[in-house]
GUVOMI-568034 format. One line per 10 residues: number of its first residue (from 0); their letters; for each residue x, y, z of C-alpha. Coordinates in steps of 0.2 Angstrom, whole numbers, plus 5000, padded with zeros to 4 digits. Layout:
BEGIN
NUM> a> X:Y:Z; ... $
//
This chain:
BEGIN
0> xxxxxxxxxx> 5264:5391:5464; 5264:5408:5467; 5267:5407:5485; 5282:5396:5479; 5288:5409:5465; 5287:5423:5480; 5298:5412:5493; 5309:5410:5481; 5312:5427:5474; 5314:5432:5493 $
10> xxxxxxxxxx> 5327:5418:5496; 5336:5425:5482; 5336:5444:5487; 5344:5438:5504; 5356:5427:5496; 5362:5439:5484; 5362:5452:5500; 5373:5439:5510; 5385:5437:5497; 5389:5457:5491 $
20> xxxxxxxxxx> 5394:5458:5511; 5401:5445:5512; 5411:5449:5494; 5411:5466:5502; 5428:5479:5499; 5438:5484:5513; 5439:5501:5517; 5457:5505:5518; 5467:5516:5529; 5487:5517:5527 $
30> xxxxxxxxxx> 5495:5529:5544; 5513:5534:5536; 5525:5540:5551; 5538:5553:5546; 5555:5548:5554; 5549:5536:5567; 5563:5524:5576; 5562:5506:5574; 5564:5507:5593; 5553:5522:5597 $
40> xxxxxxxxxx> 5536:5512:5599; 5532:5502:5616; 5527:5488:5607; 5547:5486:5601; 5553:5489:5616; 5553:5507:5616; 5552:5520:5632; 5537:5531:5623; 5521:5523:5630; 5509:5522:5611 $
50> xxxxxxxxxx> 5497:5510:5617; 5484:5518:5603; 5496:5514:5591; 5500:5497:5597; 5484:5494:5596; 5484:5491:5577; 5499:5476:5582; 5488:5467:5596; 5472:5468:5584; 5480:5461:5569 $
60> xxxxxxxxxx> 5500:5460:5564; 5516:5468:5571; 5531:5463:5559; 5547:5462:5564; 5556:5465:5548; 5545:5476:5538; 5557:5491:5525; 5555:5505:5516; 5560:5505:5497; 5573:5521:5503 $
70> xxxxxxxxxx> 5579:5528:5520; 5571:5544:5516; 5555:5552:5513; 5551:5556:5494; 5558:5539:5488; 5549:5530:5502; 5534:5539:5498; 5536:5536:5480; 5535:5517:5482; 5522:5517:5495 $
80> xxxxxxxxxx> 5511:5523:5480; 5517:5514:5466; 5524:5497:5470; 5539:5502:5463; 5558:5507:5468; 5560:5522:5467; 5575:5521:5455; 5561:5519:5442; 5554:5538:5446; 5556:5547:5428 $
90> xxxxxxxxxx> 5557:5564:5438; 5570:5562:5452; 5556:5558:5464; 5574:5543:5471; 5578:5560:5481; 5571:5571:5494; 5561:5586:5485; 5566:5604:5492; 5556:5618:5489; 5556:5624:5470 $
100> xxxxxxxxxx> 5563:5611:5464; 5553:5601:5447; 5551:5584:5455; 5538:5573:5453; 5527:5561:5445; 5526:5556:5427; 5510:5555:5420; 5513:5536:5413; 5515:5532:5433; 5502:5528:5442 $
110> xxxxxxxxxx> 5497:5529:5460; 5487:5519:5470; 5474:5531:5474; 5474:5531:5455; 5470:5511:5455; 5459:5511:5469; 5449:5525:5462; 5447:5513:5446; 5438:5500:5459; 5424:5513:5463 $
120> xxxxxxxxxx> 5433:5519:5481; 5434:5537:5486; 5450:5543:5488; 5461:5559:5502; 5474:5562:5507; 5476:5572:5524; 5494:5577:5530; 5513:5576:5520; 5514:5575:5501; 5530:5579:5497 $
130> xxxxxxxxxx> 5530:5572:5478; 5532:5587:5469; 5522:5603:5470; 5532:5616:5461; 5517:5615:5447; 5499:5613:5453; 5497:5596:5441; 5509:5590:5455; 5499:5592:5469; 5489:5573:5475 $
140> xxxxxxxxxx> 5473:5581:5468; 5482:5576:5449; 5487:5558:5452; 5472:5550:5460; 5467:5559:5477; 5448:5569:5478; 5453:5578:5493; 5470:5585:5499; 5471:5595:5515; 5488:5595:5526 $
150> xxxxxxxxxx> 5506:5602:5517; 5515:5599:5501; 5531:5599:5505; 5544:5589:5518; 5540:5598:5535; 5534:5613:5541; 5532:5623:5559; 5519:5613:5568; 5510:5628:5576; 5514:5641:5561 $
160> xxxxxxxxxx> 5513:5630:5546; 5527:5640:5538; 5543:5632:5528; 5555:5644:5538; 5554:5661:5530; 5547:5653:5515; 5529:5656:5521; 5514:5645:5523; 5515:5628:5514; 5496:5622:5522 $
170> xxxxxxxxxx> 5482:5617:5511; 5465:5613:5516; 5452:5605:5501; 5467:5608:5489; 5467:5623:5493; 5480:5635:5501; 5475:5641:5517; 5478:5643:5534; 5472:5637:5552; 5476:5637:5569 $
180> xxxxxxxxxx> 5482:5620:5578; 5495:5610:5578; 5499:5601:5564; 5496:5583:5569; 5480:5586:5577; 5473:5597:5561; 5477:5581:5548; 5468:5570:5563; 5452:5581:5562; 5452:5584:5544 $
190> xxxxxxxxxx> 5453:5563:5541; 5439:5563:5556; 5428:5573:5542; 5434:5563:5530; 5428:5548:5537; 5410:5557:5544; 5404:5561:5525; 5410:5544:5520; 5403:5533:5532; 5387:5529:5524 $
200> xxxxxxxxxx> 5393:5529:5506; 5391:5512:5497; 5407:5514:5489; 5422:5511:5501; 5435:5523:5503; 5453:5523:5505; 5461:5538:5517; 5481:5540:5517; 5485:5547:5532; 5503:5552:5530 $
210> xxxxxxxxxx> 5506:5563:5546; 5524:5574:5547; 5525:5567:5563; 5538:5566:5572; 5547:5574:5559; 5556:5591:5564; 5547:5605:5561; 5552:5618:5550; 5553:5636:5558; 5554:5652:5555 $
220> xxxxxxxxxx> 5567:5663:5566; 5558:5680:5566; 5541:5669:5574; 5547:5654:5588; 5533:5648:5595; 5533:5643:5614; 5537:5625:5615; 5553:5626:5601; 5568:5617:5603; 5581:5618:5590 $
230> xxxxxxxxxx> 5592:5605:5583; 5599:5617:5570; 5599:5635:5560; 5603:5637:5543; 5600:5646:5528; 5587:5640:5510; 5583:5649:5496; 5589:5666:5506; 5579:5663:5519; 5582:5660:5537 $
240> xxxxxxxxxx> 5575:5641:5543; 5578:5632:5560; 5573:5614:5561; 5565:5611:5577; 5556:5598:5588; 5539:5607:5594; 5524:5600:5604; 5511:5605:5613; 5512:5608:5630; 5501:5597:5639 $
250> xxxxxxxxxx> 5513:5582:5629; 5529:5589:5636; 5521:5590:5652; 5519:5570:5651; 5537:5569:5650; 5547:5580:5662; 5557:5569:5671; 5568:5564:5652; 5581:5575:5658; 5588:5576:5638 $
260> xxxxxxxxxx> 5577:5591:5631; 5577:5584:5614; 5572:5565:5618; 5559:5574:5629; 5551:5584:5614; 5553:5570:5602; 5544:5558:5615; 5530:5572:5617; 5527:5575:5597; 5527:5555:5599 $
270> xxxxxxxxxx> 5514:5553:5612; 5505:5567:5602; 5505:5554:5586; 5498:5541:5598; 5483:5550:5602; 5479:5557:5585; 5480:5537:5580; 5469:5535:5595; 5457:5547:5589; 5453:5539:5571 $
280> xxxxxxxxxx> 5453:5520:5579; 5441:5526:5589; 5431:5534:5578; 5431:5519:5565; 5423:5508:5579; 5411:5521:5584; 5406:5522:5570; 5404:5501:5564; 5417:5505:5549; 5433:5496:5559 $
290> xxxxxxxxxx> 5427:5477:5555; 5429:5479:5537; 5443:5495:5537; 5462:5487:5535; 5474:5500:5545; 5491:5499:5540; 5503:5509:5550; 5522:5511:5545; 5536:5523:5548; 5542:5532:5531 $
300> xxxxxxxxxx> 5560:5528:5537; 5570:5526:5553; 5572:5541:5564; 5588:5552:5569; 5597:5541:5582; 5615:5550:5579; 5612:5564:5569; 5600:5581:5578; 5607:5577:5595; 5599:5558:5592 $
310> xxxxxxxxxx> 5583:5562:5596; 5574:5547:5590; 5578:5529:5594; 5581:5513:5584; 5583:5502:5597; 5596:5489:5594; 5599:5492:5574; 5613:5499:5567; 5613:5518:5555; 5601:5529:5556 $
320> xxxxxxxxxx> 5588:5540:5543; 5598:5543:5526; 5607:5527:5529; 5604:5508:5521; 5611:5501:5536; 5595:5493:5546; 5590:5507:5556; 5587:5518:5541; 5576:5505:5531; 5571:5491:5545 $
330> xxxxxxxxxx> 5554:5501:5550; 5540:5500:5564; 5525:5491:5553; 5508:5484:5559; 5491:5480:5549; 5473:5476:5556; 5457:5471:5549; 5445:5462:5559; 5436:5453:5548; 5450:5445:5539 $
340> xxxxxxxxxx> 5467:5446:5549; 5470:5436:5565; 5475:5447:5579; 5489:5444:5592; 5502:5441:5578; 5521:5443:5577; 5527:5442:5561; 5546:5437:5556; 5542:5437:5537; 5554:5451:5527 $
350> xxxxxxxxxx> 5539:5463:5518; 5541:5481:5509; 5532:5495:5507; 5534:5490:5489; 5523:5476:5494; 5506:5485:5498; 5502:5490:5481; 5502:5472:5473; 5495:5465:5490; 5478:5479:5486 $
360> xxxxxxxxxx> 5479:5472:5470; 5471:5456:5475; 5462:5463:5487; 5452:5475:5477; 5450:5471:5460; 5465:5480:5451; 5477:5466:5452; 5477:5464:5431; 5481:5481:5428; 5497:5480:5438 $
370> xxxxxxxxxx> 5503:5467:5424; 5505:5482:5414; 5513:5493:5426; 5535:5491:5433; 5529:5483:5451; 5543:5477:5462; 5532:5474:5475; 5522:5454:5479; 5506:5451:5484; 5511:5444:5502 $
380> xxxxxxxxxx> 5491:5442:5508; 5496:5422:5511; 5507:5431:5523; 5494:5440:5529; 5480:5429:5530; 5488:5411:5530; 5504:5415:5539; 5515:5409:5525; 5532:5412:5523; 5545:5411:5509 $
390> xxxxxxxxxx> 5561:5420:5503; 5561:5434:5494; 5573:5449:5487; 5573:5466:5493; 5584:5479:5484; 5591:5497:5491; 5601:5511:5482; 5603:5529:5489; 5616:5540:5482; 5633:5529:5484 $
400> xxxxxxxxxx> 5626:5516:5497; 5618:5499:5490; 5610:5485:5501; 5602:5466:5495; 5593:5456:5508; 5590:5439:5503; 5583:5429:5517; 5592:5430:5532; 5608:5438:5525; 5612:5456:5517 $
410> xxxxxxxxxx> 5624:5463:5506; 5627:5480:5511; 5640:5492:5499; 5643:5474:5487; 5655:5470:5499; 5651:5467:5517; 5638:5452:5523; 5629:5453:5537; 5617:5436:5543; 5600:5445:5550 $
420> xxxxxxxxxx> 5595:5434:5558; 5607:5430:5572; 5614:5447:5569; 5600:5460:5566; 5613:5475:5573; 5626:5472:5559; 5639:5469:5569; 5650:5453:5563; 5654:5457:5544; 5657:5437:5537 $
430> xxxxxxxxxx> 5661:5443:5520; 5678:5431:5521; 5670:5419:5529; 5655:5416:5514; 5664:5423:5498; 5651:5413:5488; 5638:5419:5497; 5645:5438:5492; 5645:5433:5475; 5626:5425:5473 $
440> xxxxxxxxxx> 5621:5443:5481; 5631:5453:5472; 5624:5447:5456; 5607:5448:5463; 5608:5465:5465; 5619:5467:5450; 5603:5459:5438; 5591:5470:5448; 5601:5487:5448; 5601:5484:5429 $
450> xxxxx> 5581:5480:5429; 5577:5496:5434; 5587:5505:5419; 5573:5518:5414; 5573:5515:5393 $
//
């Protein structure tokens, strides 16, 4: 009988030790671009070879029709976080943040570090916050991340980590500071520490890894460093700033033969993001953590393909950043996890960045608390791990432009209709040829615009 008793208290220890890994959390690593083309990557068709990035694609999903909540960075950032459109933000965080001004969250909104934290994972941030830092209760350290080293605001110089003549805007432990290196690599190496204190932790952790790059930089014209080019000069705050693209040498190098000095220093600072991506896969599988780690990477917006001497690339979509046409909204987007997503998948299903909050939700534990909370976003895991598909509503306002995607057709400006699918560059407005269909989506957007009415 004893013998018995002990065989089956050890058949239990390894039962319930197979099951708490097999019930085990994913770690959770979210890559946020700033200002990257829909038609910058190699994997859509792009000229920049990012085969670290693409990576993430082959290894789990690349989707096709992935958007951002807003066609610029605060609001896109804001409902990354949230689950929300940003027209919900109680502080103007539905608009880019400039330096000084008050923006930022409301302490009844709550982030998804904040969420995550609740379900026992350990929470940074390493790179661009730019959701309100004029106060320090602004700053990520306040709403739900334990570690904060990169810059507060929208973009800096890469090599001097200043906001024009504003002065230094780095931080490093939450903490302003300063070091050498170029931007993009010193986010990579502080998220590669991150990581190494982390690794053997119980708890899982979740790192957002919102680099500024390939963003222009932000420079002061009393200190250029070598490898500047400018786009334009200008004046904030009575101070003297030049927005630049900046890279380091050993990039540009890679692409001498772009004869167009500004595609040749965007495609550097892109190739620089590569490798930086590079560097954190890599370290995930050297270290045994990339099985059970889902890496999302997405673009914040679409890039500069008319404006800053077009620079950047959407490929075949229409508009640019700051624009609800597709190519400032239709976004790069791709998601691994080894031990639950498929690789080699190409993904036609319309998803949001409002989407990954809700989708966590589920994942993690926290998916009750979001009943309480103004989500926007669904929880598209069948997309993810079953390959469904369904229709769904997605909903953009910025300044005086509107769009409304249902299915394959848009309404863009409540006026003009647009069919996706055989008509992704907006093209062919058949407004008069589908006035009902105009109507259905204007009141669409109509019922949503009035949902998001802050009481």
């Amino acid at each position: 009988m004893l013998a018995g008793l002990c065989l089956f208290m050890l058949w239990s220890l390894i039962s319930c030790g197979t099951q708490s890994e097999g019930d085990q959390k994913p770690n959770i690593i979210i890559i946020y671009a700033d200002d990257l083309g829909y038609g910058d990557l190699s994997s859509y068709g792009g000229d920049i070879p990012t085969p670290n990035i693409d990576r993430i694609g082959k290894e789990g999903i690349r989707f096709t029709d992935f958007y951002v909540a807003a066609p610029v960075c605060t609001p896109s950032r804001y409902s990354l976080l949230t689950g929300a459109y940003p027209q919900r933000s109680r502080h103007n965080l539905d608009q880019v943040i400039m330096p000084g001004q008050d923006h930022h969250f409301d302490d009844s909104e709550v982030t998804l570090a904040e969420l995550l934290r609740s379900q026992h994972y350990q929470t940074a941030i390493m790179g661009k916050w730019h959701l309100g830092s004029k106060e320090p209760s602004y700053l990520p350290m306040h709403h739900g991340f334990e570690v904060f080293s990169g810059h507060k605001g929208g973009c800096i110089d890469y090599f001097t980590h200043v906001y024009g003549g504003l002065g230094n805007f780095w931080y490093v432990n939450g903490q302003p500071d300063e070091e050498e290196g170029y931007a993009t690599d010193l986010i990579t190496d502080h998220a590669l520490d991150f990581i190494e204190k982390v690794k053997n932790e119980a708890a899982p952790f979740f790192l957002y890894l919102p680099y500024n790059a390939p963003h222009y930089g932000k420079t002061d014209p009393d200190t250029i460093p070598e490898v500047t080019v400018t786009l334009s000069e200008g004046n904030y705050d009575d101070h003297q700033v030049m927005n630049t693209l900046q890279a380091p040498e050993k990039y540009v190098q890679q692409f001498a033969h772009v004869q167009d000095p500004y595609r040749k220093l965007y495609s550097a600072m892109v190739a620089s993001l590569d490798d930086n991506v590079g560097r954190v896969m890599n370290k995930l599988e050297e270290e045994g953590l990339l099985n059970n780690t889902m890496v999302w990477f997405i673009s914040d917006n679409g890039g500069y393909a008319e404006n800053y001497y077009g620079h950047a690339s959407n490929g075949v979509l229409r508009g640019e950043k700051a624009t609800v046409w597709e190519g400032g909204i239709r976004v790069p987007a791709m998601v691994c996890w080894k031990a639950k997503i498929k690789p080699q998948q190409v993904l036609s299903q319309p998803a949001c960045n409002i989407d990954i909050v809700p989708t966590l939700g589920t994942l993690t534990g926290f998916a009750d608390t979001l009943s309480h909370l103004p989500i926007d976003g669904i929880d598209i895991g069948p997309v993810l791990f079953d390959q469904k598909t369904f229709e769904r509503d997605i909903f953009w306002r910025y300044g005086e432009q509107s769009a409304f995607r249902r299915g394959d057709w848009k309404l863009y400006n409540r006026q003009e209709l647009y069919h996706l699918a055989t008509d992704k560059s907006e093209k062919n407005n058949v407004a008069q040829e589908y006035p009902e269909k105009v109507k259905e989506l204007q009141e669409a957007y109509e019922k949503m615009e009035n949902r998001l009415i802050i009481q």
